[in-house]
N, C-alpha and C positions, 0 to 999 in steps of 0.2 A: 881182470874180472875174477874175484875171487868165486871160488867152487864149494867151498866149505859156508858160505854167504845162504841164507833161507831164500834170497830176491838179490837179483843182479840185472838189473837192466842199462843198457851203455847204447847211445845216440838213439832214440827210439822214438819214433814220428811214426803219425797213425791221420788217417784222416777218414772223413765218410766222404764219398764222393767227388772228391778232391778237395775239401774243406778240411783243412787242419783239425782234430781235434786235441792234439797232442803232439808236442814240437820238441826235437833235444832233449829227450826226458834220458835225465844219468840218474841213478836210486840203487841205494846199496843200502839193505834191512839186514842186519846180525839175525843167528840163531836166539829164540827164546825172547826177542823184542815185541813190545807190544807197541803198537804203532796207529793212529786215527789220522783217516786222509778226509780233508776237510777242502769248503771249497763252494764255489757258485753254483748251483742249476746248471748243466750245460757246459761245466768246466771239464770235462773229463773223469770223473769221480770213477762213475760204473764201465766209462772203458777199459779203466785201467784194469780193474777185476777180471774184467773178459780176457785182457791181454795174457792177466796171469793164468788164467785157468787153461789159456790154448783156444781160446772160443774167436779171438780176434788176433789176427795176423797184423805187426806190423810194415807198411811200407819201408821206413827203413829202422835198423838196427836190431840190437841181441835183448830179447829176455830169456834169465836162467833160473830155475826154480832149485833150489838145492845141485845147481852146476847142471839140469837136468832144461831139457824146451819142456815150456808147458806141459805138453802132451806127454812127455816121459815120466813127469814129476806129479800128474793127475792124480795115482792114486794115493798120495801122499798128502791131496788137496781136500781140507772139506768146506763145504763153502752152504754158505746161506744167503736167500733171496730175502730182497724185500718184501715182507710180509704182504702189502698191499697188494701182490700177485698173485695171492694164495685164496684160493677158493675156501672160505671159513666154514661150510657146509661141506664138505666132500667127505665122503661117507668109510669111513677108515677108523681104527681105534689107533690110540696111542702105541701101541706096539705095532702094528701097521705102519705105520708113518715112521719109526725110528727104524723099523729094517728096510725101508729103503735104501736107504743109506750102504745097506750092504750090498746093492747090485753090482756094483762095482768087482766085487771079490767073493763071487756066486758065478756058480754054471748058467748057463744062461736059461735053462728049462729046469723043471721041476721046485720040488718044494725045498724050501730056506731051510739049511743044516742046524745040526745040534749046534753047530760055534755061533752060526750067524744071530742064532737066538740069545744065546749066552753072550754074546757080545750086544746085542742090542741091549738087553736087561742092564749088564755093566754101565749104560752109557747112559741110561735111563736114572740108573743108580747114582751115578754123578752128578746130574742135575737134580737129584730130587724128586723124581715123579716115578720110580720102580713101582708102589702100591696104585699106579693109577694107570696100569698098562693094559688093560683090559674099559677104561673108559674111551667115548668116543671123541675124536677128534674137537667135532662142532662143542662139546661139552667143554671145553676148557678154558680158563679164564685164558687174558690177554695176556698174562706173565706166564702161565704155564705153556701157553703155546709159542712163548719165545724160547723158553728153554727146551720143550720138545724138538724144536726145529732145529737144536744146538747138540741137542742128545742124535738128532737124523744126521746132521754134520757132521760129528766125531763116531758115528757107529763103522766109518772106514776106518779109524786108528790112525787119522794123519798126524803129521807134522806141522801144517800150517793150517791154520785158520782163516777163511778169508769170510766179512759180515758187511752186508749192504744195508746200513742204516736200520742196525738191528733193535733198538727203540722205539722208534715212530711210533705215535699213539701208545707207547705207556706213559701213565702217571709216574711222578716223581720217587715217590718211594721205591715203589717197583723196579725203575731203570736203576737205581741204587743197588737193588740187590743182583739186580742181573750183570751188572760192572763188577761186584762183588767175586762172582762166578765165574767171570773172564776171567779177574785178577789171578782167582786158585789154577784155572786151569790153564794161563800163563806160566804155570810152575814147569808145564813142561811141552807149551807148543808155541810157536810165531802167534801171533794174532794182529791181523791187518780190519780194519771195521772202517766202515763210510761212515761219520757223524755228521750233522748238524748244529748237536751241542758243543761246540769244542771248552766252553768255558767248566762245563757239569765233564765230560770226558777228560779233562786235563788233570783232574784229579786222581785218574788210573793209568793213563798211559804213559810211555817214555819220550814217545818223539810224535810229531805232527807231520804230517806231509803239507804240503798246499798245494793244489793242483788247480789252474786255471787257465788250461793250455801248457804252460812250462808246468815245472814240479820243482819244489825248494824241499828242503826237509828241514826240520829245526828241533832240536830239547823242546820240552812242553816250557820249561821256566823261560825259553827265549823268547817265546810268543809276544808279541805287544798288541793294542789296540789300532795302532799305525799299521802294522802287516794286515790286521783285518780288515780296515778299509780299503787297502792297495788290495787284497784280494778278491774283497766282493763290489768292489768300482761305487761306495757310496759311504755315507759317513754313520757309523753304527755307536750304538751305546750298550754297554754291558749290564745285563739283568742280573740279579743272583739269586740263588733260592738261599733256602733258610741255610745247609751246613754248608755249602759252598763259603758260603757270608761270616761262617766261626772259623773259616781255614783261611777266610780272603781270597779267594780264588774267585774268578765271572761264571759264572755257570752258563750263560747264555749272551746272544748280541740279535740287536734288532736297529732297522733301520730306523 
């Protein structure tokens, strides 16, 4: 198990209740790799996130986060929820919502330091929304509040990125630009993301996981149509959208 490795996990089974969700899982991610873990409903997808982050223990075997458990390698982790968990009313400005992100490396009373601010604005400034730090949360379209949530992520300064189906419900354009933004800020951190799209995602990442129960990992150009039926247990067809279709690439599969 290498140490220098962003993700080192060797023999690693997990289950709920003694229900397998995760069996033999071996996963070896490089530094600075961008990587989409793809996969069934129920396949494992958001265990695995947990397992990274320290949130789930497994029954047997090693994960190593930068040579580190989970829990050692935490603040080096930023991670974003599924949207669909997120209260879109909840009464906070955008600058609110991106110093969250700093509890982690805050006193635990008192008011948020000159850095924490300066670093939130930085992070805010990376995605695009610095001029809109003083609007409220609820106010924001769907795109800006994925990138806010990206700007809350990255306000610890990690190393790794980890994103749970950080699309869902944007339009096409939109999730283009927001891949866009991973791609730059892949210049200098891991990024593991839960997709569904993997045909529209395969045009930015390096490697696919496939997780459904085991784990395979493969190059995006390995991909076939055949792996995507063996993994989703049914026989799919490849949709495209419009630039997808001028690269030849699938952007999409439906049953």
């Amino acid at each position: 198990m290498e140490e220098n490795s962003a993700i080192s996990i060797e023999g690693l089974t997990f289950a709920y209740d003694g229900s397998p969700v995760l069996e033999d899982v071996n996963l070896e991610i490089g530094p600075r790799d961008f990587v989409s873990v793809v996969g069934p409903n129920g396949g494992g997808k958001t265990t695995l996130l947990k397992l990274l982050l320290g949130l789930l223990h497994p029954q047997k075997g090693i994960v190593r986060v930068f040579g580190l458990s989970p829990e050692q390698a935490r603040p080096r982790i930023g991670y974003m929820p599924q949207s669909t968990k997120l209260d879109l009313q909840f009464p906070a400005s955008v600058m609110d919502v991106v110093l969250m992100g700093r509890l982690g490396r805050r006193r635990l009373f008192g008011p948020y330091a000159k850095e924490d601010k300066e670093a939130a604005i930085r992070k805010l400034a990376d995605v695009g929304l610095d001029s809109l730090r003083n609007r409220a949360f609820s106010a924001l379209s769907g795109g800006q509040r994925q990138r806010l949530l990206i700007a809350r992520a990255l306000a610890c300064e990690p190393d790794l990125l980890l994103l749970d189906e950080p699309t869902a419900n944007l339009d096409v354009a939109i999730e283009e630009e927001f891949y866009e933004l991973l791609r730059n800020l892949n210049e200098r951190l891991t990024i593991v993301l839960v997709s569904h799209d993997l045909g529209f995602v395969s045009q930015f990442v390096r490697s696919v996981v496939c997780v459904k129960r085991r784990v395979l990992m493969h190059p995006t150009s390995e991909i076939t149509g055949e792996m995507i039926n063996t993994m989703y247990g049914a026989s799919m067809k490849m949709v495209r959208h419009d630039r997808s279709q001028a690269k030849g690439l699938p952007s999409c599969f439906n049953s």
